[in-house]
N, C-alpha and C positions, 0 to 999 in steps of 0.2 A: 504494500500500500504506500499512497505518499505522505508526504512528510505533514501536510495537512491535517483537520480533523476529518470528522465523518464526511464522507463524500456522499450524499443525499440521490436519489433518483425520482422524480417525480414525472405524472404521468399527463403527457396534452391529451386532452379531447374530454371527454363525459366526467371522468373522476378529477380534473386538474383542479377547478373551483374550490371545491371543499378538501384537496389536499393542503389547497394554500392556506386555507383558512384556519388549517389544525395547528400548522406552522407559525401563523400569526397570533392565534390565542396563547400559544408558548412563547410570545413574545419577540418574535423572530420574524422584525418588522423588511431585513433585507429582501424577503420574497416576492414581495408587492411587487418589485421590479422587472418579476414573470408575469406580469399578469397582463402586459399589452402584447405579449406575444412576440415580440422580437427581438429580446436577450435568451439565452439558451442556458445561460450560467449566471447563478448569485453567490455572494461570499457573503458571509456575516461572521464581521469582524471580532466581536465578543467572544464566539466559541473557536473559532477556526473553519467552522463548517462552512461544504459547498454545496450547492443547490445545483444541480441538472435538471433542464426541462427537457426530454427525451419522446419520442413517440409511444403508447402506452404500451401496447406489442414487446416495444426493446426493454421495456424496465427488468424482466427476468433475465434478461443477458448480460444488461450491463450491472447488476449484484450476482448473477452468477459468476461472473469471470474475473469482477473485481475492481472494474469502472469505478462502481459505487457500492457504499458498504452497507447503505441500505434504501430501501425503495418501497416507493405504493404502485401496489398490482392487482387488476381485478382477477376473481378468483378463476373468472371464466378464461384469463392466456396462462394462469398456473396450471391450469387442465388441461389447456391445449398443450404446453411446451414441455409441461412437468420438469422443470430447472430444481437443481441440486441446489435451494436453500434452503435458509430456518423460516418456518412460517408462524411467528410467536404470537399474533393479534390480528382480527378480525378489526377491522376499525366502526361497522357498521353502516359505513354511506355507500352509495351508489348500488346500491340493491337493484337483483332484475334476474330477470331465467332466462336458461338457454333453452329452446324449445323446437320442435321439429312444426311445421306449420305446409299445411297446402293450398290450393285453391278452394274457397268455399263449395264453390260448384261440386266437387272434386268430393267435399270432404263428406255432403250428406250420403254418399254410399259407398265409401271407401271405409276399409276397416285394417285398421293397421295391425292389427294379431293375422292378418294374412298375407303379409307383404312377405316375397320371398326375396326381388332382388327388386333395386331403385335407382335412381337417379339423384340426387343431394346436390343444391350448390351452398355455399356456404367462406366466411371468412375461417371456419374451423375446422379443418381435414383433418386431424388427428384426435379429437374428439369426437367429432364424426362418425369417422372407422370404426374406433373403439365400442363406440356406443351399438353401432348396428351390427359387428361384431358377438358382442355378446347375445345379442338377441337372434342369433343366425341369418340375421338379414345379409344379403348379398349386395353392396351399395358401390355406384360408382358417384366420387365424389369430384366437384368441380369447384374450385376454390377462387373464389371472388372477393376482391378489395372492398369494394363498397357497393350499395344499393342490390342488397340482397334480392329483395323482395321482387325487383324485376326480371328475373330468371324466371319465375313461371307465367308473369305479362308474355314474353316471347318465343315461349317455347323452349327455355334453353334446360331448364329443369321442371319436374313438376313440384316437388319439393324442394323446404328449404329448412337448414339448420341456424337459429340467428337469435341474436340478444335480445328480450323484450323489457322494458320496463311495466308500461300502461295495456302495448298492443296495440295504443291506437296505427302505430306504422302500415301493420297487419292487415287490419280491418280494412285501411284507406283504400289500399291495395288488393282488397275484396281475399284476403288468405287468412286462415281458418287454424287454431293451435288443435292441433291434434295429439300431442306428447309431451312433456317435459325430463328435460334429459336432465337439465342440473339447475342448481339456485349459486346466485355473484353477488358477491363486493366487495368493498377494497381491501387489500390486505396488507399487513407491513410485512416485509419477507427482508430478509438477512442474509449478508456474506457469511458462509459458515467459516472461511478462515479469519473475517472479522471479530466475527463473535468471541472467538480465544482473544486477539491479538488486541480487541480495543473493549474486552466485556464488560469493564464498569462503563465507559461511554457510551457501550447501544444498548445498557443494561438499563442506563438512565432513562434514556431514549423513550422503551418500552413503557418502562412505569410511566413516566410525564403523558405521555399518548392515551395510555391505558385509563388513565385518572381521566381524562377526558372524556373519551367514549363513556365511561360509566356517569359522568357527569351529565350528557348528553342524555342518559337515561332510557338510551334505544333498545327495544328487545332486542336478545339474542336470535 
């Protein structure tokens, strides 16, 4: 690691808001400076700590490898990527399932305990597999960046595996939840060769965060 203190990873897109804001309630006014979106690094001079604003995808990589000694990750790319770290706290926000979902039309006589092989597009092939995997489903998956939901508008899949908060996405888009594969949110996850080499520091870390969430008063 360097010479610095905790190297921080933090995640753009749906969870970045209230990551900032847990950071800021601990007093750690430097991060504000992420929040127009076109600095990528904060330093706060007090502790030594660095702030990375990283894509949310990459935050498993860069604490697994060592980038950063620790990060916010939804729990939904721990699943996908399953990266070798410590996953000590649940932080409670950014809640949502990952769900298999089809066309409405589709869905009033479709019965998914008969599905033998599919089609799937989805941003998550490895979860994906897995899932329909265990179920002996036979699944060809198509892994798409963004705008799920239009893969069965064109014909390119009939279903689709993708992260729902409300649903309203789904609906708009006339597609239909027919399964839930798993439940998301943010999690703090750890260098495991941090955890030895800096353990009162991201020991602190933990508790300070932890005291939070429980403050926050959010069910488990």
């Amino acid at each position: 690691m360097q010479a610095h203190g905790l190297a921080i990873a933090l995640p753009k897109g749906r969870l970045f808001a209230d990551s900032l804001d847990l950071f800021l309630r601990l007093g750690i006014g430097a991060v504000e400076t992420l929040r127009e979106g076109r600095r990528l690094v904060a330093e706060d001079p007090a502790r030594g700590w660095r702030f990375l604003c990283v894509r949310a995808a990459d935050v498993p990589t860069y604490v697994e490898h060592g980038a950063a000694d620790v990060g916010i990750a939804g729990k939904d790319q721990l699943l996908e990527q399953r990266p070798d770290v410590y996953e000590p706290l649940d932080l409670r926000f950014g809640r949502c399932r990952l769900v298999v979902a089809e066309p409405a039309s589709l869905g009033r006589s479709d019965d998914p305990g008969q599905w033998s092989s599919i089609r799937v597009a989805t941003k998550y092939p490895n979860l994906t597999e897995r899932h329909f995997a265990a179920r002996g489903v036979q699944v060809e998956v198509l892994k798409l960046g963004g705008s799920i939901e239009l893969a069965p508008l064109v014909g390119l899949a009939q279903r689709v595996v993708d992260l729902v908060d409300t649903g309203r996405t789904l609906r708009e888009n006339g597609l239909v939840e027919v399964e839930e594969i798993a439940r998301a949110s943010a999690r703090l996850i750890v260098n495991r060769a941090s955890l030895k080499t800096r353990y009162a520091e991201v020991r602190r870390l933990i508790e300070d965060l932890q005291k939070l969430v429980q403050a926050d008063g959010r069910a488990a």
